[in-house]
PDB file with SEQRES, HELIX, SHEET and CRYST1 records, atoms N, CA, C and O in Angstrom:
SEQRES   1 A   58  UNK UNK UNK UNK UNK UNK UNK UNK UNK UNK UNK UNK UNK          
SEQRES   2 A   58  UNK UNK UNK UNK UNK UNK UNK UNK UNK UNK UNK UNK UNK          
SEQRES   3 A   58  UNK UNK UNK UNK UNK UNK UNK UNK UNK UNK UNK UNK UNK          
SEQRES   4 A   58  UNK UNK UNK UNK UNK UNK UNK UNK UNK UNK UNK UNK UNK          
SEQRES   5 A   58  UNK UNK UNK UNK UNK UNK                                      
HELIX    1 AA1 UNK A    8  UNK A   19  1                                  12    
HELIX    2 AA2 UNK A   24  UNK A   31  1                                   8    
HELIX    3 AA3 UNK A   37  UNK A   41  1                                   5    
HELIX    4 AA4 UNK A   44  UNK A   48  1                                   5    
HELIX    5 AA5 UNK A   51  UNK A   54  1                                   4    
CRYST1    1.000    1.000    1.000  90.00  90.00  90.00 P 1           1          
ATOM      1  N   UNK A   1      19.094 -15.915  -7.223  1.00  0.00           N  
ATOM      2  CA  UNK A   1      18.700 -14.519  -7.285  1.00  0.00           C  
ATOM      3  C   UNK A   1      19.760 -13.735  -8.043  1.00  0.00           C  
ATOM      4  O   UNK A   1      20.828 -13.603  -7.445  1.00  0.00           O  
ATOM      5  N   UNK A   2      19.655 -13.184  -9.269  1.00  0.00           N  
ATOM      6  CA  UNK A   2      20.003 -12.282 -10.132  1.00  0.00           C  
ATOM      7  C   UNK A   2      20.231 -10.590  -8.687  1.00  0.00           C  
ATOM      8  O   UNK A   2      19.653 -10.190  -7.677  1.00  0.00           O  
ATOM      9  N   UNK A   3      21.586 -10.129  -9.663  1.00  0.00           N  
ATOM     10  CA  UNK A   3      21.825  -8.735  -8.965  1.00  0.00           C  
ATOM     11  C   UNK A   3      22.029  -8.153 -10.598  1.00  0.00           C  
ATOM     12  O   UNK A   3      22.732  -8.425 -11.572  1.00  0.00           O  
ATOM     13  N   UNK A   4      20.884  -7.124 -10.209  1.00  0.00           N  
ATOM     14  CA  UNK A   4      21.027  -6.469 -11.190  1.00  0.00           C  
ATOM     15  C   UNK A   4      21.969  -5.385 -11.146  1.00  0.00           C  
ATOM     16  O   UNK A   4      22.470  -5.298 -10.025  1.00  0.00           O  
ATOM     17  N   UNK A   5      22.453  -4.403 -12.078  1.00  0.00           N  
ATOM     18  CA  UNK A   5      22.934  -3.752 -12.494  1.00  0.00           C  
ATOM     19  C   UNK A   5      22.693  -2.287 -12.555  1.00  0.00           C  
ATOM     20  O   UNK A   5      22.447  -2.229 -13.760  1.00  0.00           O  
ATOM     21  N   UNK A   6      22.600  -1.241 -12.202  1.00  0.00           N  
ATOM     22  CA  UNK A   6      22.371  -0.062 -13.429  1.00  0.00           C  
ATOM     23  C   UNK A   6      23.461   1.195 -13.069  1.00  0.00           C  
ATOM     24  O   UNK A   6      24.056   1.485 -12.031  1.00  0.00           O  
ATOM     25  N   UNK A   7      23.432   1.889 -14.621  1.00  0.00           N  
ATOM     26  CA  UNK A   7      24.228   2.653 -14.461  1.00  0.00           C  
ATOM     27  C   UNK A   7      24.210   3.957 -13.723  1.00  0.00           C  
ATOM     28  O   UNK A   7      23.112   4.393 -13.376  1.00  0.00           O  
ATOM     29  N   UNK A   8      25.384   4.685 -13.420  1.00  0.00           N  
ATOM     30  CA  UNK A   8      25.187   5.977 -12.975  1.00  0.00           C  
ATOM     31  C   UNK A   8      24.002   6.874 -13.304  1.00  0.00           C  
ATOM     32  O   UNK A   8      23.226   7.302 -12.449  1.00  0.00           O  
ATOM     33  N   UNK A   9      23.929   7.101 -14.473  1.00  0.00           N  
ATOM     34  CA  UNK A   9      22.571   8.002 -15.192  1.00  0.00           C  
ATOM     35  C   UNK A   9      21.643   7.670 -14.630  1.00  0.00           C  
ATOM     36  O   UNK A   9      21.185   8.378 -13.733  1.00  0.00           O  
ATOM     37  N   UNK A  10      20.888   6.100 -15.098  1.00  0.00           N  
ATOM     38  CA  UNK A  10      20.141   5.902 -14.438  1.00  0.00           C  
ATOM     39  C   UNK A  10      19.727   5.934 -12.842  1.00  0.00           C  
ATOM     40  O   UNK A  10      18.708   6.428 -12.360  1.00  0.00           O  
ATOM     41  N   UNK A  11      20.451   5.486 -12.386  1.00  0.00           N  
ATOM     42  CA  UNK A  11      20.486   6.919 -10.698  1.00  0.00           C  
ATOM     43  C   UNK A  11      20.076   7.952 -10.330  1.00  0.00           C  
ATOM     44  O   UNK A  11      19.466   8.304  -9.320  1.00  0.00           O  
ATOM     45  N   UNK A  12      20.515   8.563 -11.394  1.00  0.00           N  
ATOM     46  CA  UNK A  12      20.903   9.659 -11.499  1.00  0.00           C  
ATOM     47  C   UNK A  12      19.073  10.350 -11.742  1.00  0.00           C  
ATOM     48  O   UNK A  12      18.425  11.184 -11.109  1.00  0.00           O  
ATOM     49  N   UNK A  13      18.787   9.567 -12.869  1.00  0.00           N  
ATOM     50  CA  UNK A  13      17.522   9.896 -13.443  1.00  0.00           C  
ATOM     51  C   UNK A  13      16.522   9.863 -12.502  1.00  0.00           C  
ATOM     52  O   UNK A  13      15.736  10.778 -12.256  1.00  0.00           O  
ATOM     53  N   UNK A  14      16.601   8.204 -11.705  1.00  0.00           N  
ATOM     54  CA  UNK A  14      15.846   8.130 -10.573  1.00  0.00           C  
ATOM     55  C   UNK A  14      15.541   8.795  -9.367  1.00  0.00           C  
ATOM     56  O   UNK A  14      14.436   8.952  -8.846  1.00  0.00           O  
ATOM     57  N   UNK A  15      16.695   9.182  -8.970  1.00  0.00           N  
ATOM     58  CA  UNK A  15      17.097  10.191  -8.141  1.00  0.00           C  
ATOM     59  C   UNK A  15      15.810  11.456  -8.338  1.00  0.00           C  
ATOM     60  O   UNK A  15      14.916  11.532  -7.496  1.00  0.00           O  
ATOM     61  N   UNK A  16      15.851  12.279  -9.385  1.00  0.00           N  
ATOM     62  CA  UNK A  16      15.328  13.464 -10.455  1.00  0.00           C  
ATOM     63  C   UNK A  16      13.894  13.451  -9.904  1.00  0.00           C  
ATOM     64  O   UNK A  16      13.322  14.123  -9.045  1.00  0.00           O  
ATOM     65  N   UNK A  17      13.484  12.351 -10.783  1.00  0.00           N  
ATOM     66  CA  UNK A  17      12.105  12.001 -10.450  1.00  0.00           C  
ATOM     67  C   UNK A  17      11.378  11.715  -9.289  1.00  0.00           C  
ATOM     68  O   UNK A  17      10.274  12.249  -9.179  1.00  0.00           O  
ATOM     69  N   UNK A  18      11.841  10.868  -8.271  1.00  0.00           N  
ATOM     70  CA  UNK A  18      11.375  10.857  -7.146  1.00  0.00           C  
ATOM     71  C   UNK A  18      11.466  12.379  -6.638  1.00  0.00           C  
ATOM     72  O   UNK A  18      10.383  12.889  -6.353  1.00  0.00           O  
ATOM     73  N   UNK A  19      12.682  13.217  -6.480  1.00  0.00           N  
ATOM     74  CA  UNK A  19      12.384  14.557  -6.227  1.00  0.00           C  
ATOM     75  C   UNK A  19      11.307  15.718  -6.768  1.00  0.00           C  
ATOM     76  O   UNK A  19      11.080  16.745  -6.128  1.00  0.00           O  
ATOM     77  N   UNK A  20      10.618  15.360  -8.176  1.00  0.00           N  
ATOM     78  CA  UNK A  20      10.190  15.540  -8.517  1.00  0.00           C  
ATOM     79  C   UNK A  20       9.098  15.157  -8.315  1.00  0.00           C  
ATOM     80  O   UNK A  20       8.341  15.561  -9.198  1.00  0.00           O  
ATOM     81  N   UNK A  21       8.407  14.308  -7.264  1.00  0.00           N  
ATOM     82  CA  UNK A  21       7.239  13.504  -7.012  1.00  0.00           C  
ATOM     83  C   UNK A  21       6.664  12.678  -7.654  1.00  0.00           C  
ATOM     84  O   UNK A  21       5.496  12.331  -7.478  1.00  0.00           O  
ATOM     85  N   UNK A  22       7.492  12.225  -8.557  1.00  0.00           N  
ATOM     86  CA  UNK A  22       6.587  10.644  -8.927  1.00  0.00           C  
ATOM     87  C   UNK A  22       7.117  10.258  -8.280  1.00  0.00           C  
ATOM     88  O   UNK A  22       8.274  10.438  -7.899  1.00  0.00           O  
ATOM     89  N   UNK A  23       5.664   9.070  -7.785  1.00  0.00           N  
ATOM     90  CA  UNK A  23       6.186   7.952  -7.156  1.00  0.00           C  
ATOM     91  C   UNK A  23       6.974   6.577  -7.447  1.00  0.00           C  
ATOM     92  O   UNK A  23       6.965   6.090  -8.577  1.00  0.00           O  
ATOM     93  N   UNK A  24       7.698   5.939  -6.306  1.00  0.00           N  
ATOM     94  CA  UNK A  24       8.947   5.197  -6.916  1.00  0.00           C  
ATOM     95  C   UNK A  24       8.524   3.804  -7.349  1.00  0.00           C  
ATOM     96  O   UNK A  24       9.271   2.938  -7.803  1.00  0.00           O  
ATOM     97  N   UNK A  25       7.238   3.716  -7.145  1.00  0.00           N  
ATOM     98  CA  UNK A  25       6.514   2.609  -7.796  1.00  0.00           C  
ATOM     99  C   UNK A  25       6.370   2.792  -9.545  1.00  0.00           C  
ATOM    100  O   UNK A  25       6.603   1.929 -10.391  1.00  0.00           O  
ATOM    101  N   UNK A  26       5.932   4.137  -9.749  1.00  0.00           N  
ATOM    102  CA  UNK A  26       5.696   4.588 -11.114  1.00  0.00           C  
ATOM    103  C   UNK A  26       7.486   4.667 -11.720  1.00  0.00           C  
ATOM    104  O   UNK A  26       7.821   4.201 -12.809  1.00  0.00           O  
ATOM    105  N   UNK A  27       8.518   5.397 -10.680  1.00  0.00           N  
ATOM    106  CA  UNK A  27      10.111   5.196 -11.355  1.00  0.00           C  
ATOM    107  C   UNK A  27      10.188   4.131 -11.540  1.00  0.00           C  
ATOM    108  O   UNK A  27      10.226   3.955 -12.758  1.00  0.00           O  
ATOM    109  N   UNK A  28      10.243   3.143 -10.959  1.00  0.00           N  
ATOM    110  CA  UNK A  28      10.475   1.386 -11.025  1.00  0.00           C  
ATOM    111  C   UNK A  28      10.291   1.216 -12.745  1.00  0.00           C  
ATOM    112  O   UNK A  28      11.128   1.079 -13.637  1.00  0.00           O  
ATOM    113  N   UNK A  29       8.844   1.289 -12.761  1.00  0.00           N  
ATOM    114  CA  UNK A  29       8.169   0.764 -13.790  1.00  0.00           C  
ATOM    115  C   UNK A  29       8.751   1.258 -14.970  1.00  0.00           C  
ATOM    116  O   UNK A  29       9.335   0.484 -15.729  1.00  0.00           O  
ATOM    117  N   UNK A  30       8.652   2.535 -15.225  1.00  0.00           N  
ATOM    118  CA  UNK A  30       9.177   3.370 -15.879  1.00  0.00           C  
ATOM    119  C   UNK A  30      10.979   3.017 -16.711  1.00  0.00           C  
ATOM    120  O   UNK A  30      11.306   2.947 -17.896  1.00  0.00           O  
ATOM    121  N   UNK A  31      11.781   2.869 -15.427  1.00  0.00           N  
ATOM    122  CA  UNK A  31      13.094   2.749 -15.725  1.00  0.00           C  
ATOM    123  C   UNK A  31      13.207   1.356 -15.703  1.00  0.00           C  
ATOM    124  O   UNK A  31      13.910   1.081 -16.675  1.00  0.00           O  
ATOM    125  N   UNK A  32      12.953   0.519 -15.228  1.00  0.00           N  
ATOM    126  CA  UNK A  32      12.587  -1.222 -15.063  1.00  0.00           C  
ATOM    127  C   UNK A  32      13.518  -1.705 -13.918  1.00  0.00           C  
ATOM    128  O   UNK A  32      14.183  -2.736 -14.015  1.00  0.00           O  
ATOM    129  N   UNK A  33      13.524  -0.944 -12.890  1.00  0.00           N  
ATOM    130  CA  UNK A  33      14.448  -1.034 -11.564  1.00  0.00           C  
ATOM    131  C   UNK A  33      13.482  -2.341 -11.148  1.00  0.00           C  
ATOM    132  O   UNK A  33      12.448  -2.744 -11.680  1.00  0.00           O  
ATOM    133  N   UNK A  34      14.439  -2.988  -9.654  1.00  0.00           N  
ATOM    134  CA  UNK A  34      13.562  -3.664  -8.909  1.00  0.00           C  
ATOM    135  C   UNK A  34      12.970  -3.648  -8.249  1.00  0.00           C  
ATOM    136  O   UNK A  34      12.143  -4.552  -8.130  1.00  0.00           O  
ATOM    137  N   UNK A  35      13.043  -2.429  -7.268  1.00  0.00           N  
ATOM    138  CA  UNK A  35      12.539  -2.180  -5.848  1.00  0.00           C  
ATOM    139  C   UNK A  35      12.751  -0.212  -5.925  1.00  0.00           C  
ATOM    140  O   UNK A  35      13.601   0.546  -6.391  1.00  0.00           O  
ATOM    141  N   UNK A  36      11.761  -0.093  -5.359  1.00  0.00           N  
ATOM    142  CA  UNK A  36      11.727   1.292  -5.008  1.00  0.00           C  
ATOM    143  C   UNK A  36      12.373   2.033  -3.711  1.00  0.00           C  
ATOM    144  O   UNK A  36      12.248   3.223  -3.422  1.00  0.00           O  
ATOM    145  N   UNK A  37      13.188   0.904  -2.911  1.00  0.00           N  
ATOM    146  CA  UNK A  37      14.061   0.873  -1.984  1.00  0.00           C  
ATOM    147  C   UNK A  37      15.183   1.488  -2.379  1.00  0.00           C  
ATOM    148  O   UNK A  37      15.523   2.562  -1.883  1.00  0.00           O  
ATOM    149  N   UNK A  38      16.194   0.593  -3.740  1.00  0.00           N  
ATOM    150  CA  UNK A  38      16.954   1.135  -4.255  1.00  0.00           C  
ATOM    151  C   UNK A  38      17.095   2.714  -4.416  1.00  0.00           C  
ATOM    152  O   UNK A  38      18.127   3.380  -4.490  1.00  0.00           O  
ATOM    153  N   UNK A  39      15.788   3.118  -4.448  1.00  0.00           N  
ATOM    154  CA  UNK A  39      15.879   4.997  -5.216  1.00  0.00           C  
ATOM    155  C   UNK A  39      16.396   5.644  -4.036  1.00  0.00           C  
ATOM    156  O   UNK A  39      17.419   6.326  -3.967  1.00  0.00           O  
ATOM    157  N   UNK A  40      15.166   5.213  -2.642  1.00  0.00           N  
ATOM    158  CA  UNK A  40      16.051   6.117  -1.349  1.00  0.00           C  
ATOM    159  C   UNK A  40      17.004   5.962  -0.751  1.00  0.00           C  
ATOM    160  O   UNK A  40      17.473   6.630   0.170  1.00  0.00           O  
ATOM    161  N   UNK A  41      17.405   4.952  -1.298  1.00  0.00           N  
ATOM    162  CA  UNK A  41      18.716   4.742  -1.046  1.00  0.00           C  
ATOM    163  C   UNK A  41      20.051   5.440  -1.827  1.00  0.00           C  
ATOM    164  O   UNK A  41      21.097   5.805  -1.291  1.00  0.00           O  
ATOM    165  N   UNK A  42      19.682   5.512  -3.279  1.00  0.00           N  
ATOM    166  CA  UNK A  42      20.779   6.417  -3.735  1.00  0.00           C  
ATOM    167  C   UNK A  42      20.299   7.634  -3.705  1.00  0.00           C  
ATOM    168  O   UNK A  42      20.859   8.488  -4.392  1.00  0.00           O  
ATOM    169  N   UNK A  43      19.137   7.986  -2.887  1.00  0.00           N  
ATOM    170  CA  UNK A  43      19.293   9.928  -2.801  1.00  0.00           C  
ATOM    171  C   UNK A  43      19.465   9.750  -1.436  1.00  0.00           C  
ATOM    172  O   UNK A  43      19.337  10.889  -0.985  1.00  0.00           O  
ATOM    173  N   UNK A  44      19.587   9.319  -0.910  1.00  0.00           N  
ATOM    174  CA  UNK A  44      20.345   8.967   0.761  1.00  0.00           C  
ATOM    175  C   UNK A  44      22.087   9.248   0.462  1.00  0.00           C  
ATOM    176  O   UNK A  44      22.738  10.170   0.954  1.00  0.00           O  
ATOM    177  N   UNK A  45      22.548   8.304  -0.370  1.00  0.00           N  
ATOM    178  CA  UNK A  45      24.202   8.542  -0.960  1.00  0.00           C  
ATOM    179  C   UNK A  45      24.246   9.913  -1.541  1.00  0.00           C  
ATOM    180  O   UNK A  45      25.310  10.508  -1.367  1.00  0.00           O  
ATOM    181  N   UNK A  46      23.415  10.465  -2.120  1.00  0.00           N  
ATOM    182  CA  UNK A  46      23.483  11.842  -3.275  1.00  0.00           C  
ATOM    183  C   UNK A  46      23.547  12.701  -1.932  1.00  0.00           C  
ATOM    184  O   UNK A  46      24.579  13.367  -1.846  1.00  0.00           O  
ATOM    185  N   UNK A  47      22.844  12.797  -1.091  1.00  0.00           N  
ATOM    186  CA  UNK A  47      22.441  13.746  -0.071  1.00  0.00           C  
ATOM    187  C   UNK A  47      23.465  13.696   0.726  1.00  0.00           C  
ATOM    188  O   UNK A  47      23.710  14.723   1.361  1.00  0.00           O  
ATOM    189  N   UNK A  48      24.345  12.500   0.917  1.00  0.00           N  
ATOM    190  CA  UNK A  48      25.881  13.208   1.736  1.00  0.00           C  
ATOM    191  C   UNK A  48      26.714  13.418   1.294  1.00  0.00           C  
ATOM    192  O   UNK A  48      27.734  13.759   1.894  1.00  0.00           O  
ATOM    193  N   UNK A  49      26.588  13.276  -0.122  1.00  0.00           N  
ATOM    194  CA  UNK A  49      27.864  13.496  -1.079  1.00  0.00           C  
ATOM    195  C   UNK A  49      28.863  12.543  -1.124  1.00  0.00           C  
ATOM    196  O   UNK A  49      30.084  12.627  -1.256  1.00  0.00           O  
ATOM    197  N   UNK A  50      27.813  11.275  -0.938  1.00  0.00           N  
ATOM    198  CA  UNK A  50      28.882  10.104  -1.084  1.00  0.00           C  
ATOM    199  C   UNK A  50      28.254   9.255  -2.689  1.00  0.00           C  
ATOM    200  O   UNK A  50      27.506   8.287  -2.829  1.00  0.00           O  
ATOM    201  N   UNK A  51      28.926  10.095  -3.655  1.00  0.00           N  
ATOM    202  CA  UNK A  51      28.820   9.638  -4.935  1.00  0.00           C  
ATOM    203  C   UNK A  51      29.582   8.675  -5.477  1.00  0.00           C  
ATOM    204  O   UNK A  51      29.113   8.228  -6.524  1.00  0.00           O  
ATOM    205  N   UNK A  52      31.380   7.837  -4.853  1.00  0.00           N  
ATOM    206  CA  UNK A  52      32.003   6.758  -5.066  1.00  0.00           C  
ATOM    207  C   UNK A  52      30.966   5.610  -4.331  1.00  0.00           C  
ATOM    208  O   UNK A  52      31.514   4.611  -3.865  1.00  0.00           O  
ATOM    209  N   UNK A  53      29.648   5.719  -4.230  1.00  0.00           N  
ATOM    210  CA  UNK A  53      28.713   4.866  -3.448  1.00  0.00           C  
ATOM    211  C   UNK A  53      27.559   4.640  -4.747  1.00  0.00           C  
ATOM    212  O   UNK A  53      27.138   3.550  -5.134  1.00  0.00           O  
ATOM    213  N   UNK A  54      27.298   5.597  -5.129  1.00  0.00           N  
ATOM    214  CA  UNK A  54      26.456   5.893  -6.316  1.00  0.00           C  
ATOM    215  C   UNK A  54      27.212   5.112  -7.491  1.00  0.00           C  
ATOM    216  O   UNK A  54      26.758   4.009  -7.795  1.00  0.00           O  
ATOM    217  N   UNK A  55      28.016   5.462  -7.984  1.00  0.00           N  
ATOM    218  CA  UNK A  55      29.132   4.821  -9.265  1.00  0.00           C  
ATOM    219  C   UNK A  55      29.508   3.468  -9.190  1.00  0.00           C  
ATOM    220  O   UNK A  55      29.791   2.846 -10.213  1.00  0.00           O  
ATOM    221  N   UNK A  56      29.550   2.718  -7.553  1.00  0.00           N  
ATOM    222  CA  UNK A  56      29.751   1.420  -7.736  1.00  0.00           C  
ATOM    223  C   UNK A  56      28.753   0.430  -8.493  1.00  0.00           C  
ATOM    224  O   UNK A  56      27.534   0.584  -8.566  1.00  0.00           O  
ATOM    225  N   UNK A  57      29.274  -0.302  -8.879  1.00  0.00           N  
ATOM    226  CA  UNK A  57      28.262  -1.510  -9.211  1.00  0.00           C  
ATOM    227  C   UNK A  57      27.970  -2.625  -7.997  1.00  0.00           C  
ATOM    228  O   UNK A  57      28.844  -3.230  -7.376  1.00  0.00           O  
ATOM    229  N   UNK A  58      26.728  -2.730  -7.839  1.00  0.00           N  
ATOM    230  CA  UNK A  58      26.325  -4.153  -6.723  1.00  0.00           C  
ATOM    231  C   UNK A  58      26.947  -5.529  -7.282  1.00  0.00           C  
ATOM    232  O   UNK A  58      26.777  -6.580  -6.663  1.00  0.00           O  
TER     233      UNK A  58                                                      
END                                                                             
């Protein structure tokens, strides 16, 4: 099993959009993430202001 990668921005972007109401099935696709888990998870980190959580790499 591959661990992917992505950068801050892209987070960042994901983040955007789901707030924005697309759904994280349509972000996935869109940005070529793996799981739509990943997204609430970094607006879970954005939302306590734990952004050295956001910036790491998996």
């Amino acid at each position: 099993m591959v661990n992917n990668r992505y950068s801050y921005e892209t987070k960042l972007e994901a983040i955007r959009l789901l707030n924005e109401g697309v759904p994280g099935r349509k972000i996935c696709t869109r940005l070529g993430l793996k799981s739509d888990g990943l997204i609430y998870t970094w607006r879970k980190y954005l939302r306590n202001g734990d952004y050295q959580r956001l910036r790491q790499q998996p």
